[in-house]
TORNUMAR-511358 format. One record per residue (C-alpha): residue in three letters; x negated, y negated, z negated; residue number from 1. Coordinates in Angstrom, 3 decimals. Layout:
N
(pt ALA, (X, Y, Z), NUM),
...
This chain:
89
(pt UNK, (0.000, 0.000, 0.000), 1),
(pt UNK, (-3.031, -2.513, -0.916), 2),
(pt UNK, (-3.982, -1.635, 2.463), 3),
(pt UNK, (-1.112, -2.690, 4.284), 4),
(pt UNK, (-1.192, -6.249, 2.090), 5),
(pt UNK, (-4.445, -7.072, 2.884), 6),
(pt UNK, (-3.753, -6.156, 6.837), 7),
(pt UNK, (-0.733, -8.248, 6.671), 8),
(pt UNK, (-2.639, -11.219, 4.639), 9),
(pt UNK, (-5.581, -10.801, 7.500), 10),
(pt UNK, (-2.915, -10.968, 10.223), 11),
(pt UNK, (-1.099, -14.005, 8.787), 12),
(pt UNK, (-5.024, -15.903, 7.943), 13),
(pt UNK, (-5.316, -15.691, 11.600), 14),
(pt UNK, (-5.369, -19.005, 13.789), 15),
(pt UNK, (-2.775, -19.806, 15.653), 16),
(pt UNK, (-3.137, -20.469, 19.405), 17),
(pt UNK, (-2.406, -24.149, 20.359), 18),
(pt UNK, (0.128, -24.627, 22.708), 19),
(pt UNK, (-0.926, -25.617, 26.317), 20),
(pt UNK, (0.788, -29.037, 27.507), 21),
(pt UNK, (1.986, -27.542, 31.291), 22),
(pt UNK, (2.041, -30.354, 33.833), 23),
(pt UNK, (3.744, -30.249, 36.718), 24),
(pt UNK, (0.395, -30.018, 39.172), 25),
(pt UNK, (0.120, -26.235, 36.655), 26),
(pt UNK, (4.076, -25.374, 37.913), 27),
(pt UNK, (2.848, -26.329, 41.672), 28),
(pt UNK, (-0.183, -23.964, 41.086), 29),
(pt UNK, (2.283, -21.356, 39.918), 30),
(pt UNK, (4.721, -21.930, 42.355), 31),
(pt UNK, (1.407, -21.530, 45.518), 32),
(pt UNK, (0.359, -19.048, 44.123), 33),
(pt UNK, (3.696, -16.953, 44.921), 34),
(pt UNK, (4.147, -18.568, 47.741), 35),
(pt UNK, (7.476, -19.511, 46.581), 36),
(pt UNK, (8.459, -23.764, 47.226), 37),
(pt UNK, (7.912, -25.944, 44.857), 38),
(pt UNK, (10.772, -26.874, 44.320), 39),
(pt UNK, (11.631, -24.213, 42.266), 40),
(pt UNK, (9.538, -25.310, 39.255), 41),
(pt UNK, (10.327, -28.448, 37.419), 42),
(pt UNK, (9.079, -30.045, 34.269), 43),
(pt UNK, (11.250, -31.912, 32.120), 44),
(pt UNK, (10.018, -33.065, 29.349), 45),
(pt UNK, (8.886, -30.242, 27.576), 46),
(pt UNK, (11.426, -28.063, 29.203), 47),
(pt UNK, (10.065, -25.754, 32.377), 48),
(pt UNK, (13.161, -25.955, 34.619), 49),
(pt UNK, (13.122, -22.686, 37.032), 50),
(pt UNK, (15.768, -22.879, 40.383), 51),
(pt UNK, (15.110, -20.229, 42.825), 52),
(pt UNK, (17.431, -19.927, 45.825), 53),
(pt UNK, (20.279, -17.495, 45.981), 54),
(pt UNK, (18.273, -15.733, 48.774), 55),
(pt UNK, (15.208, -16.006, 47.253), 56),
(pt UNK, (13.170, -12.745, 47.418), 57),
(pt UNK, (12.395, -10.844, 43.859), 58),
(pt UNK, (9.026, -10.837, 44.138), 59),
(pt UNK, (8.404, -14.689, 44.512), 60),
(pt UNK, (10.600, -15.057, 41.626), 61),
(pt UNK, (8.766, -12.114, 39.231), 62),
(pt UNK, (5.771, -13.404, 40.402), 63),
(pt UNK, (6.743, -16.984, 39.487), 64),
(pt UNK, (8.437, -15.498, 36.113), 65),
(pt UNK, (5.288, -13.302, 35.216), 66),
(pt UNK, (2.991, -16.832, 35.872), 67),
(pt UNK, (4.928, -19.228, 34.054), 68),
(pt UNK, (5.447, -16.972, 31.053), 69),
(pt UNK, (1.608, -16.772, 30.756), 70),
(pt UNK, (0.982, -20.087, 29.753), 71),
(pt UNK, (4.321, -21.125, 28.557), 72),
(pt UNK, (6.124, -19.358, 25.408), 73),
(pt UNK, (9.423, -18.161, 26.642), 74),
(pt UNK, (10.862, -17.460, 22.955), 75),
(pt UNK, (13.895, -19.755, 24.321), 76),
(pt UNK, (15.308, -18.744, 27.523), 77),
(pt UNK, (18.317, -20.110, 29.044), 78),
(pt UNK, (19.470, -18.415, 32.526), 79),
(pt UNK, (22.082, -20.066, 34.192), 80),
(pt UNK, (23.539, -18.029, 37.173), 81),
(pt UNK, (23.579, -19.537, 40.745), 82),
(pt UNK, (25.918, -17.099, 42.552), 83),
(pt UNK, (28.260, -19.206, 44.308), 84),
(pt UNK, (31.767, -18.055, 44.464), 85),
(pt UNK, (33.093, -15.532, 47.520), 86),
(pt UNK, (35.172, -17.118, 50.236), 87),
(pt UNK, (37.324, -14.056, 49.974), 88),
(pt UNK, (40.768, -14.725, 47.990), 89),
């Protein structure tokens, strides 16, 4: 048990990373990268504001996802969907 507490108290002495300040010439690196436009990375603020087209292929986007989630900490994620309603009634 002693064992555990001093792992734990080791763990929790441990510096913490400083966050990286993204810009928006980091997002445009991302976004080359993938080849995927540029468009679909914004900053605002300190929010990273990701809009892929609805025909966008999955492996810009996971590419762009898997880049982005590097450098930023994606504890908060908000997904907003951008299917656009069928012109069948």
């Amino acid at each position: 048990m002693s064992l555990l507490f001093a792992l734990a108290l080791q763990v929790a002495a441990q510096p913490t990373r400083p966050q990286r300040q993204v810009s928006q010439a980091d997002l445009n690196a991302m976004a080359d990268a993938c080849r995927a436009p540029r468009s679909w990375l914004v900053l605002r603020g300190r929010e990273v504001v990701f809009r892929g087209s609805p025909n966008a292929d999955f492996a810009k986007i996971e590419c762009v996802l898997k880049k982005v989630s590097a450098v930023v900490p994606m504890n908060k994620i908000g997904i907003i969907g951008n299917a656009q309603a069928s012109e069948e009634k």
